[in-house]
PyMOL Python script that loads the backbone (N, CA, C, O; Angstrom):
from pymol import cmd

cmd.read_pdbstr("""\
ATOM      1  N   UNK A   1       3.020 -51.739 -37.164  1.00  0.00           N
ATOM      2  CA  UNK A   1       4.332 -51.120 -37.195  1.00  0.00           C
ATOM      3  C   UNK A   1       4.190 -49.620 -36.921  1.00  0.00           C
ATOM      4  O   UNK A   1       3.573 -48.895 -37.701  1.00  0.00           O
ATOM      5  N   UNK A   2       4.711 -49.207 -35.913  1.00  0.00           N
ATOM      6  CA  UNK A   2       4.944 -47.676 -35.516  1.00  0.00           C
ATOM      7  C   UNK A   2       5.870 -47.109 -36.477  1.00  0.00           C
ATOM      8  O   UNK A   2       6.898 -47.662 -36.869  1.00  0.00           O
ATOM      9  N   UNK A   3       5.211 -45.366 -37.021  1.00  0.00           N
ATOM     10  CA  UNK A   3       6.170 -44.988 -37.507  1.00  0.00           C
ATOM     11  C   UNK A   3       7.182 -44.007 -36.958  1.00  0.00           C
ATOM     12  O   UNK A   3       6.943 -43.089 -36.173  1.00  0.00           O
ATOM     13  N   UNK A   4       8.385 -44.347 -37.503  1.00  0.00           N
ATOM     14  CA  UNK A   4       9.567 -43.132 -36.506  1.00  0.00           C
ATOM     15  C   UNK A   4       9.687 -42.216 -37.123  1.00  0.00           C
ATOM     16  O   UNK A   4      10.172 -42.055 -38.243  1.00  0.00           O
ATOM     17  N   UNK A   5       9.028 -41.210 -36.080  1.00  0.00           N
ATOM     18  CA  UNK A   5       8.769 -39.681 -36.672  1.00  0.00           C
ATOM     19  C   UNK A   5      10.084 -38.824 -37.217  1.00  0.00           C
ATOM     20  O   UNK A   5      10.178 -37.973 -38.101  1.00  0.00           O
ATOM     21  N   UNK A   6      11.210 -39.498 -36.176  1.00  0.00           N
ATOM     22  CA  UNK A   6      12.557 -39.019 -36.031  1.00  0.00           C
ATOM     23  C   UNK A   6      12.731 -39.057 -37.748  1.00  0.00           C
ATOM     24  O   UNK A   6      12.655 -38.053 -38.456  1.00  0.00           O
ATOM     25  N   UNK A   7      12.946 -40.241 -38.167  1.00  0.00           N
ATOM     26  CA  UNK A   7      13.502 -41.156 -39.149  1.00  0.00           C
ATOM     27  C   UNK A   7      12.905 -40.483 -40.331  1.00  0.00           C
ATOM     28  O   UNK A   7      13.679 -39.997 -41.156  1.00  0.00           O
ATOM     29  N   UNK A   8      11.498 -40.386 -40.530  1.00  0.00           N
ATOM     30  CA  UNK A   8      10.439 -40.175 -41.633  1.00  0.00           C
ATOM     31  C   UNK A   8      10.639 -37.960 -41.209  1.00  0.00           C
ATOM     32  O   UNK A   8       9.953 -37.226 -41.920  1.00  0.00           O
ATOM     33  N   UNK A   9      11.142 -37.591 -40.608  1.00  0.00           N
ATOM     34  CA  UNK A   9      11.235 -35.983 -40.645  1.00  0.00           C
ATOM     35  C   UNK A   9      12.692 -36.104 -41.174  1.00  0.00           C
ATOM     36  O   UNK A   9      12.906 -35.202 -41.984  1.00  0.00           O
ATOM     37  N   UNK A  10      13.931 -37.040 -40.958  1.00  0.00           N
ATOM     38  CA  UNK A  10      15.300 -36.720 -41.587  1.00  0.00           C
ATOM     39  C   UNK A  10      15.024 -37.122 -43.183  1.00  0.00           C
ATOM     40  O   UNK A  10      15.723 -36.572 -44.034  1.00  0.00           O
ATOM     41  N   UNK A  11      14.339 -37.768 -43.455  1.00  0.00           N
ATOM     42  CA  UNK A  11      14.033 -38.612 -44.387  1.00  0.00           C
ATOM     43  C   UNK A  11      13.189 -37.162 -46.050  1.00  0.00           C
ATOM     44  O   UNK A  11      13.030 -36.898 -47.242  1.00  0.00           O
ATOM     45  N   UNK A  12      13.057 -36.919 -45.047  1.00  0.00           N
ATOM     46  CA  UNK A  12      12.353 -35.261 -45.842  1.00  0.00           C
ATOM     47  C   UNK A  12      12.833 -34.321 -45.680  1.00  0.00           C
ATOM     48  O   UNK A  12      12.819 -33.529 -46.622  1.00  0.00           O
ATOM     49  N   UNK A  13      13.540 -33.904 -44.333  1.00  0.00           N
ATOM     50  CA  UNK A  13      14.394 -32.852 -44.770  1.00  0.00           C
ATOM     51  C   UNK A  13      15.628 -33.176 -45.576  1.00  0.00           C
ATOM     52  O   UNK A  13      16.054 -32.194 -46.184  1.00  0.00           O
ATOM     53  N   UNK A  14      16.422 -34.457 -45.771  1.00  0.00           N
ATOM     54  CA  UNK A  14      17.150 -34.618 -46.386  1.00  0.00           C
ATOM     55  C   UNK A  14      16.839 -34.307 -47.865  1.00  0.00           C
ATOM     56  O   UNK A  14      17.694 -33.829 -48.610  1.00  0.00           O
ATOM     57  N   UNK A  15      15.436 -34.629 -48.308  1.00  0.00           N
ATOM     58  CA  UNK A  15      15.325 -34.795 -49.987  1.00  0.00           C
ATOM     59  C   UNK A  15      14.978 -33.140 -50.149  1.00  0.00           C
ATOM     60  O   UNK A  15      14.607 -32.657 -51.219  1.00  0.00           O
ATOM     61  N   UNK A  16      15.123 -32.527 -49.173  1.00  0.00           N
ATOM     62  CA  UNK A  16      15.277 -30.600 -49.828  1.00  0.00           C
ATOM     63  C   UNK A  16      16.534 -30.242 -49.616  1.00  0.00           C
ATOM     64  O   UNK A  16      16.832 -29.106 -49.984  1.00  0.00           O
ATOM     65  N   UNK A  17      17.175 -30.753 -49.231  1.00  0.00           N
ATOM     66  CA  UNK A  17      19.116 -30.857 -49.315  1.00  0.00           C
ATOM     67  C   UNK A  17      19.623 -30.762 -51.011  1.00  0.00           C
ATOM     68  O   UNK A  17      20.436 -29.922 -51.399  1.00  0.00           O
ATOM     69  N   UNK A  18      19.191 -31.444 -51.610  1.00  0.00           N
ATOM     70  CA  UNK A  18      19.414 -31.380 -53.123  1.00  0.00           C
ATOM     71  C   UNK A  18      18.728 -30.461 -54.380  1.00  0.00           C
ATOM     72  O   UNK A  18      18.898 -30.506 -55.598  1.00  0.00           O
ATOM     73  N   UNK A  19      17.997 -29.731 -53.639  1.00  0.00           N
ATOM     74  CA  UNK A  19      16.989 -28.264 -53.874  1.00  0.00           C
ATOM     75  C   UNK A  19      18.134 -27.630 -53.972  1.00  0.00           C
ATOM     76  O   UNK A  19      19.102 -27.803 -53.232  1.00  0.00           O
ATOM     77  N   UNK A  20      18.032 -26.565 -55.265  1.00  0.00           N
ATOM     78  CA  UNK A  20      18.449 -25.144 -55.380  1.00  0.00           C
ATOM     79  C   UNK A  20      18.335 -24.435 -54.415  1.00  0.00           C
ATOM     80  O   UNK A  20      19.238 -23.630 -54.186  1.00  0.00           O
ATOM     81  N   UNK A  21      17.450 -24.493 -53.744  1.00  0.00           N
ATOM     82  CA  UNK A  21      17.067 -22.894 -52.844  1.00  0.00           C
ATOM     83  C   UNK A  21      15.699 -23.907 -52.008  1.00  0.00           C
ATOM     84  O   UNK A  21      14.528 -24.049 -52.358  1.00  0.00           O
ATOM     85  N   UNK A  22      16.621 -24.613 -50.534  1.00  0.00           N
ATOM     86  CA  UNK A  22      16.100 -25.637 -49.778  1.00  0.00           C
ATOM     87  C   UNK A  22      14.892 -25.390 -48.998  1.00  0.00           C
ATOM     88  O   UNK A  22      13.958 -26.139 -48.710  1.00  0.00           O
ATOM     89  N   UNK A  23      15.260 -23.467 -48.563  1.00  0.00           N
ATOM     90  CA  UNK A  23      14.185 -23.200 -47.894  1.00  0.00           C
ATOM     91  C   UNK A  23      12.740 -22.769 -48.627  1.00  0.00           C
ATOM     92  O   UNK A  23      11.680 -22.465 -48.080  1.00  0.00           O
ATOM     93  N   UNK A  24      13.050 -22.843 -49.997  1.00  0.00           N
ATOM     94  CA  UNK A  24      11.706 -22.342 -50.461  1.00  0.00           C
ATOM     95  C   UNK A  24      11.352 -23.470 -50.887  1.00  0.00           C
ATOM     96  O   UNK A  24      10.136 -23.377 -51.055  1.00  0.00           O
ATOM     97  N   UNK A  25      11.895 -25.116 -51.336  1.00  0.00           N
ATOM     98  CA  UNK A  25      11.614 -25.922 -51.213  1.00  0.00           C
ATOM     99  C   UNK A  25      10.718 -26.424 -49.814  1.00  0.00           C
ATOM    100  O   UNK A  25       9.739 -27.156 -49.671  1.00  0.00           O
ATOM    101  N   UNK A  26      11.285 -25.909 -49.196  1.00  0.00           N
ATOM    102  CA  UNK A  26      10.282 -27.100 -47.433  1.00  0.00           C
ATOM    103  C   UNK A  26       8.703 -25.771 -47.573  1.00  0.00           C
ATOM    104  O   UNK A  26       7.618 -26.099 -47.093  1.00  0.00           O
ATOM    105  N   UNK A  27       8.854 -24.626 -48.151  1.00  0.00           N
ATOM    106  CA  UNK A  27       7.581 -23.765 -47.675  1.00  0.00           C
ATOM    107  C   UNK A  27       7.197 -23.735 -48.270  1.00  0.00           C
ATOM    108  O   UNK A  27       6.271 -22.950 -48.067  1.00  0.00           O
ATOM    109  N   UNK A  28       7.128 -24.438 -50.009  1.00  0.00           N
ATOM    110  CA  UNK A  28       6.461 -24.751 -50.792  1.00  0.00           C
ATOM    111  C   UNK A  28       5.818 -25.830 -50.552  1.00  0.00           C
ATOM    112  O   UNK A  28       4.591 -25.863 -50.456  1.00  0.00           O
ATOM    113  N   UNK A  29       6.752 -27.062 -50.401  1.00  0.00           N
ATOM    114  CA  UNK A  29       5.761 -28.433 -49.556  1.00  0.00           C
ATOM    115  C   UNK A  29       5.037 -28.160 -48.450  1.00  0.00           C
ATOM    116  O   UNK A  29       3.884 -28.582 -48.541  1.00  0.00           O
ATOM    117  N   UNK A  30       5.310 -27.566 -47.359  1.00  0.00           N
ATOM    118  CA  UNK A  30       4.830 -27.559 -46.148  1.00  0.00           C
ATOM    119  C   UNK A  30       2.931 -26.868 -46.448  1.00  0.00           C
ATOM    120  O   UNK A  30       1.858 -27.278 -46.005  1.00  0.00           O
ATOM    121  N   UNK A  31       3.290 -25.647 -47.424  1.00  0.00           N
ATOM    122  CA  UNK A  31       1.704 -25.334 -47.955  1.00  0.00           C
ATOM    123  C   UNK A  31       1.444 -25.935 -48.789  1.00  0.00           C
ATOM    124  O   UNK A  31       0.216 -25.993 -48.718  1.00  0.00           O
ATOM    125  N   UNK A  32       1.751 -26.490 -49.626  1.00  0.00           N
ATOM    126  CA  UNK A  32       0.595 -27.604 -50.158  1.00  0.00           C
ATOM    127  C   UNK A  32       0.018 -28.584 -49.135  1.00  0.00           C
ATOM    128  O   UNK A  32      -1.066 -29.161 -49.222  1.00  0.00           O
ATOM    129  N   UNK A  33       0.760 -28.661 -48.323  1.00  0.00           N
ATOM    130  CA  UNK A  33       0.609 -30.284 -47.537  1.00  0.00           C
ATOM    131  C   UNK A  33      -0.608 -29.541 -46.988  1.00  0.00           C
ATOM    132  O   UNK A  33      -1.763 -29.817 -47.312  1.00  0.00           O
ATOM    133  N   UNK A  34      -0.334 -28.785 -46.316  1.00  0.00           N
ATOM    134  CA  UNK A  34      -1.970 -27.634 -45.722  1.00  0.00           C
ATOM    135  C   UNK A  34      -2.978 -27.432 -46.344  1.00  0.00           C
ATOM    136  O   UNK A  34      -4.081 -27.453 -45.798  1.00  0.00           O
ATOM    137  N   UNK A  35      -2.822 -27.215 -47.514  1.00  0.00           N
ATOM    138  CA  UNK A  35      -3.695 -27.085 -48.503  1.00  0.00           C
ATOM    139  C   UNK A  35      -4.767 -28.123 -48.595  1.00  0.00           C
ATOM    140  O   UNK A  35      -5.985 -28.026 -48.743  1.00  0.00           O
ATOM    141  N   UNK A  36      -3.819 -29.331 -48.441  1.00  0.00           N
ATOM    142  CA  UNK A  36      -4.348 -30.681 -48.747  1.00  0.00           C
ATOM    143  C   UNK A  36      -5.271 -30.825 -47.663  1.00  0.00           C
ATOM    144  O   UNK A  36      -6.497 -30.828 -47.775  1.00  0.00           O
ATOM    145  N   UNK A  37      -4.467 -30.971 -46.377  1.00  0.00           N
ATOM    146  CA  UNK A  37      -5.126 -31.103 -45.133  1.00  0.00           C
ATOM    147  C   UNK A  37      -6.259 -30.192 -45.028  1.00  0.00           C
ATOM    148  O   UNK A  37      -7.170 -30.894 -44.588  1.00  0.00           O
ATOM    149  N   UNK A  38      -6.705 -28.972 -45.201  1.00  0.00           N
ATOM    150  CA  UNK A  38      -7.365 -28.173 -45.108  1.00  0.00           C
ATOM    151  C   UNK A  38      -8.762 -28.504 -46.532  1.00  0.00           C
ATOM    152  O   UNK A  38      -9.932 -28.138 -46.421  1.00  0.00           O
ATOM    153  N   UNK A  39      -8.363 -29.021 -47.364  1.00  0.00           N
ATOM    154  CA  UNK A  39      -9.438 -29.456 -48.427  1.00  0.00           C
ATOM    155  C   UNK A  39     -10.117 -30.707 -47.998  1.00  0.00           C
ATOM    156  O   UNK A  39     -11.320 -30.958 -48.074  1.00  0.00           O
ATOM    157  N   UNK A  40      -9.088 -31.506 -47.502  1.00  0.00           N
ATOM    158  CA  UNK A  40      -9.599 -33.121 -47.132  1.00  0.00           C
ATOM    159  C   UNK A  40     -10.558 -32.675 -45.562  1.00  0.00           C
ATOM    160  O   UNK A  40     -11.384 -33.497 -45.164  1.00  0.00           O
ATOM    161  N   UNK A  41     -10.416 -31.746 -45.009  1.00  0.00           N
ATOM    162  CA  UNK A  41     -11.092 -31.448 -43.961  1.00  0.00           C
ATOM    163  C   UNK A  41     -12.565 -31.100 -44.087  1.00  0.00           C
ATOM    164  O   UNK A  41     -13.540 -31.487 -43.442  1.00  0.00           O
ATOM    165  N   UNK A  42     -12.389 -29.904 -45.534  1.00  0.00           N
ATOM    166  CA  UNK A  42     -13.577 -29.173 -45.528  1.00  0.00           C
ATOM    167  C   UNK A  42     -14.896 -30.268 -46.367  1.00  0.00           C
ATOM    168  O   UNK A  42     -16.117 -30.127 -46.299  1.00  0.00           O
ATOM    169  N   UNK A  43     -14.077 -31.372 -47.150  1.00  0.00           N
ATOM    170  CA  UNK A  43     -14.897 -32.192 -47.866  1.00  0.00           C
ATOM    171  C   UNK A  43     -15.066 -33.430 -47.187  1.00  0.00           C
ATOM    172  O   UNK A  43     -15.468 -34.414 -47.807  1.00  0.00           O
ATOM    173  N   UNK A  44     -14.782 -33.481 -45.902  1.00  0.00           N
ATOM    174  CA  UNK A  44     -15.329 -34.632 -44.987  1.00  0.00           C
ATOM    175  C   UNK A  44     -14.326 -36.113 -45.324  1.00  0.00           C
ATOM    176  O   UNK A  44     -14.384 -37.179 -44.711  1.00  0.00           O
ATOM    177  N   UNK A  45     -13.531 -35.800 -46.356  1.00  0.00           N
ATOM    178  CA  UNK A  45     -12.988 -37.103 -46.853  1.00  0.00           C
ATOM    179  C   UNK A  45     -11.572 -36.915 -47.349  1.00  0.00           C
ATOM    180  O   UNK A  45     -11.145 -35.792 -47.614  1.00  0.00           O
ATOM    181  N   UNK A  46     -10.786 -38.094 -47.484  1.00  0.00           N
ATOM    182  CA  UNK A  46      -9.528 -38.027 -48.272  1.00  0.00           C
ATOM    183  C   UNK A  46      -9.482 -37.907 -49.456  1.00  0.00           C
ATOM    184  O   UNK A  46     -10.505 -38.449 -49.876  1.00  0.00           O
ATOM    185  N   UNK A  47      -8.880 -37.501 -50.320  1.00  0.00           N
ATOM    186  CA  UNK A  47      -9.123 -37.408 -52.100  1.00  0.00           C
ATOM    187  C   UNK A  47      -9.100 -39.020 -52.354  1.00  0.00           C
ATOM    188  O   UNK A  47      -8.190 -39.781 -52.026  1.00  0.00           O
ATOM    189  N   UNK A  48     -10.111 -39.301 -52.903  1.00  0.00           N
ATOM    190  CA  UNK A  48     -10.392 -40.036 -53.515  1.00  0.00           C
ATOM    191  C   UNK A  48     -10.787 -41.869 -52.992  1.00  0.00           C
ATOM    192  O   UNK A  48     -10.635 -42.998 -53.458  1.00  0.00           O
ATOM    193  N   UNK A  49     -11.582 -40.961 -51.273  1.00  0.00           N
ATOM    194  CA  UNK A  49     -12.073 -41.930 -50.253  1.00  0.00           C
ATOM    195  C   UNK A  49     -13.383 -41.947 -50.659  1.00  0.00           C
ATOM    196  O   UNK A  49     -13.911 -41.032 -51.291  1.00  0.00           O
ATOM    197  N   UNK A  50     -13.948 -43.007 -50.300  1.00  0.00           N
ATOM    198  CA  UNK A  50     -15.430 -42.693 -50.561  1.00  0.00           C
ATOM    199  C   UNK A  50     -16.244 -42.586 -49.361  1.00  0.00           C
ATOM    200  O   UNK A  50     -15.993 -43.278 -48.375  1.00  0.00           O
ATOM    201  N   UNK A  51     -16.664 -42.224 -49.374  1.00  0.00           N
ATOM    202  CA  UNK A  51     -17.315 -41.668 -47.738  1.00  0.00           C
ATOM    203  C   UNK A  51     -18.583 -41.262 -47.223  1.00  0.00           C
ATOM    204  O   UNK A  51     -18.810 -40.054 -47.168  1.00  0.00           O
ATOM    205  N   UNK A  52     -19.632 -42.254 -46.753  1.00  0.00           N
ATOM    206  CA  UNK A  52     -21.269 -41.638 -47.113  1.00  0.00           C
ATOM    207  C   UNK A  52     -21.492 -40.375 -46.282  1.00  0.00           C
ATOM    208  O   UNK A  52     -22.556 -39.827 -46.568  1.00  0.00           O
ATOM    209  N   UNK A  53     -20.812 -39.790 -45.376  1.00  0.00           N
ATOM    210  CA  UNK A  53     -20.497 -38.690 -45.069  1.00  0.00           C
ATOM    211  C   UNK A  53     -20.134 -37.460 -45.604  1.00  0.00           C
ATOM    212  O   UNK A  53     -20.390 -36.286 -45.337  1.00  0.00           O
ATOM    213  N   UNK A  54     -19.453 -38.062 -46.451  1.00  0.00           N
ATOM    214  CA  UNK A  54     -19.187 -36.517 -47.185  1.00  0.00           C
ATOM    215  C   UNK A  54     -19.542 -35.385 -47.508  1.00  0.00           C
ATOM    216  O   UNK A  54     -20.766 -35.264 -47.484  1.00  0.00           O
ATOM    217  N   UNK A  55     -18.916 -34.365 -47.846  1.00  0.00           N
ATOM    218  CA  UNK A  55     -19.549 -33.036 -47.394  1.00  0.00           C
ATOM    219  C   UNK A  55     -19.698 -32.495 -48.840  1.00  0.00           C
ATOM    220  O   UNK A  55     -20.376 -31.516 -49.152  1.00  0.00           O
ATOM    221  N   UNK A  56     -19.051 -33.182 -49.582  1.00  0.00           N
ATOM    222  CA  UNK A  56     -18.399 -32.174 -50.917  1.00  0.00           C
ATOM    223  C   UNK A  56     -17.617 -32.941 -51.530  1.00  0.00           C
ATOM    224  O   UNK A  56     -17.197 -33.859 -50.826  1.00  0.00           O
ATOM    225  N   UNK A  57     -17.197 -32.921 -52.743  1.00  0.00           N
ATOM    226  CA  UNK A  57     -16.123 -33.387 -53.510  1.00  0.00           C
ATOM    227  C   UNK A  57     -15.003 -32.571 -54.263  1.00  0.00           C
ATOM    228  O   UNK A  57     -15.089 -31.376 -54.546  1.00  0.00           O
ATOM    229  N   UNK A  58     -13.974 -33.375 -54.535  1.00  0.00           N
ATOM    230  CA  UNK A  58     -12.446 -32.610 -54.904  1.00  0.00           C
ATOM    231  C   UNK A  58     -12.657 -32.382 -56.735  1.00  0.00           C
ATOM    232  O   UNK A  58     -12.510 -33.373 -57.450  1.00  0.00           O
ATOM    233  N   UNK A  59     -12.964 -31.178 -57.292  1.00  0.00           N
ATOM    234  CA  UNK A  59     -12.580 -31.216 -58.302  1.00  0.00           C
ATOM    235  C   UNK A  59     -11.754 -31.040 -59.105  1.00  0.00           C
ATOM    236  O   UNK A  59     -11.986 -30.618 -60.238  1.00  0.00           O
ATOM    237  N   UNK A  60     -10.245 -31.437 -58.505  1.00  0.00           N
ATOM    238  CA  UNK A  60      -9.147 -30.629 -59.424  1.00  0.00           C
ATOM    239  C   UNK A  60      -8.436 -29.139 -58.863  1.00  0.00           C
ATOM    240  O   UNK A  60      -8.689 -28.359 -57.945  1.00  0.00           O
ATOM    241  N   UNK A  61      -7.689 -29.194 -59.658  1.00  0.00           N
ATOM    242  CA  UNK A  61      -6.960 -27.639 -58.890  1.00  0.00           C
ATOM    243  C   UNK A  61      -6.128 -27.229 -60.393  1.00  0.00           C
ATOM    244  O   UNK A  61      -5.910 -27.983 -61.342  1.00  0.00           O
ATOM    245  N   UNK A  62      -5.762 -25.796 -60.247  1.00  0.00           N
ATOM    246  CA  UNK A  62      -5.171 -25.296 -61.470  1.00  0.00           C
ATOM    247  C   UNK A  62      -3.675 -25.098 -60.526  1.00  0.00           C
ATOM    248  O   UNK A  62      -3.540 -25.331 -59.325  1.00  0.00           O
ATOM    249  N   UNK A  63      -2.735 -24.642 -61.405  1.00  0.00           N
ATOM    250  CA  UNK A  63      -1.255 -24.573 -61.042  1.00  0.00           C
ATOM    251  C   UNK A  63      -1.376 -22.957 -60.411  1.00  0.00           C
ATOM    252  O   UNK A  63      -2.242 -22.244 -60.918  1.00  0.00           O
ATOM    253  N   UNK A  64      -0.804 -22.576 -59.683  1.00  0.00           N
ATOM    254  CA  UNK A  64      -0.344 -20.891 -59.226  1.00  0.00           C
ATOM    255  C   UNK A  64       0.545 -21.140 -59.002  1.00  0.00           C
ATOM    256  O   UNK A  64       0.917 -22.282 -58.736  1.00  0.00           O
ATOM    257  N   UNK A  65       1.441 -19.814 -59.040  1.00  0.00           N
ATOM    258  CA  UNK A  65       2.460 -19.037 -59.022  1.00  0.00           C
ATOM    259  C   UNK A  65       3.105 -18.713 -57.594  1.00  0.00           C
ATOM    260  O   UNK A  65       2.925 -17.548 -57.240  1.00  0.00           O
ATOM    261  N   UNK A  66       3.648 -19.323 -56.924  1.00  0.00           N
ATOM    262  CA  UNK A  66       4.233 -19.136 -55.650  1.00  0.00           C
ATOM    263  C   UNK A  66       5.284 -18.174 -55.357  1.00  0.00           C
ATOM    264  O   UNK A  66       6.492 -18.398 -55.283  1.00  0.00           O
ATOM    265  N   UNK A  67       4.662 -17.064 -55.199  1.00  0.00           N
ATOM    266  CA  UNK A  67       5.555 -15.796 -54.585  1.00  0.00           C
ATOM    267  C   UNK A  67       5.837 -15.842 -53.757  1.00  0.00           C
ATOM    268  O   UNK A  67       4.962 -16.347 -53.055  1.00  0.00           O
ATOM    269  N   UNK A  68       7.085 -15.473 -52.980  1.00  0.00           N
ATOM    270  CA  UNK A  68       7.050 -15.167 -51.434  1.00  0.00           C
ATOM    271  C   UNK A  68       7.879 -13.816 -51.263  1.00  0.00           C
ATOM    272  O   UNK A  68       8.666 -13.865 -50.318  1.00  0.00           O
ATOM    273  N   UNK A  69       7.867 -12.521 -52.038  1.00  0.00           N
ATOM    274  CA  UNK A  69       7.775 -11.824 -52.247  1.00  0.00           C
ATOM    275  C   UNK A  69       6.611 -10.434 -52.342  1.00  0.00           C
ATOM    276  O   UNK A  69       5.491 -10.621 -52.817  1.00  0.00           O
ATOM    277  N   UNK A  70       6.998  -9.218 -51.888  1.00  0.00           N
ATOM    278  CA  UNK A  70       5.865  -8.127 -52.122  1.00  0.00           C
ATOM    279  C   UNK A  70       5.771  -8.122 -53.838  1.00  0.00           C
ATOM    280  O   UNK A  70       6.567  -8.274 -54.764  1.00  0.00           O
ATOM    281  N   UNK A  71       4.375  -7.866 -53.693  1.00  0.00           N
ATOM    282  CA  UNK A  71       4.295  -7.261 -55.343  1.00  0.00           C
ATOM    283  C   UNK A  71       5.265  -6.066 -55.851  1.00  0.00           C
ATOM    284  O   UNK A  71       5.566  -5.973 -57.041  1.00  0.00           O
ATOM    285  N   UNK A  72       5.641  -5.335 -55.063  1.00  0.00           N
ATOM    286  CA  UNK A  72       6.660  -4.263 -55.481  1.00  0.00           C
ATOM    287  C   UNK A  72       7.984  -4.717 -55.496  1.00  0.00           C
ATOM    288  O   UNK A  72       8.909  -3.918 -55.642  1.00  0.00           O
ATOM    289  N   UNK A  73       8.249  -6.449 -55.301  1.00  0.00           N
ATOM    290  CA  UNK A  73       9.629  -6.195 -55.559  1.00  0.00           C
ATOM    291  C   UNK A  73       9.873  -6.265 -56.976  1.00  0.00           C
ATOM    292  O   UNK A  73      11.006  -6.075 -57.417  1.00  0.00           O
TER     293      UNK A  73
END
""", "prot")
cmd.dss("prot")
cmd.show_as("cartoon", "prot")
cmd.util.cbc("prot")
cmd.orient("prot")
């Protein structure tokens, strides 16, 4: 089964429609999703693939504070 990109992108921008403040909703997801992609890259594997390749493993992550603001404001 092919997926419809169309369908599965309305499908997500719709669920930041019901967000307080939509656009800091999609640039909050959009960097984690990077985050993810960019960790699963550097450790050769998906979280929690097993992989005799692997480069490294995922240990967890702590919560931060998502500014999108200067420190002086």
């Amino acid at each position: 089964m092919r997926i419809n990109e169309r369908e599965l992108f309305k499908s997500v921008m719709v669920s930041f429609m019901a967000e307080e403040d939509p656009m800091l909703a999609m640039l909050k997801w959009i960097t984690e999703q990077l985050m993810q992609i960019e960790a699963e890259v550097k450790a050769g594997a998906n979280k929690n693939e097993h992989n005799s390749e692997r480069k490294t493993y995922f240990s967890g992550y702590r919560p931060r504070r998502f500014d999108t603001c200067h420190p002086r404001c």
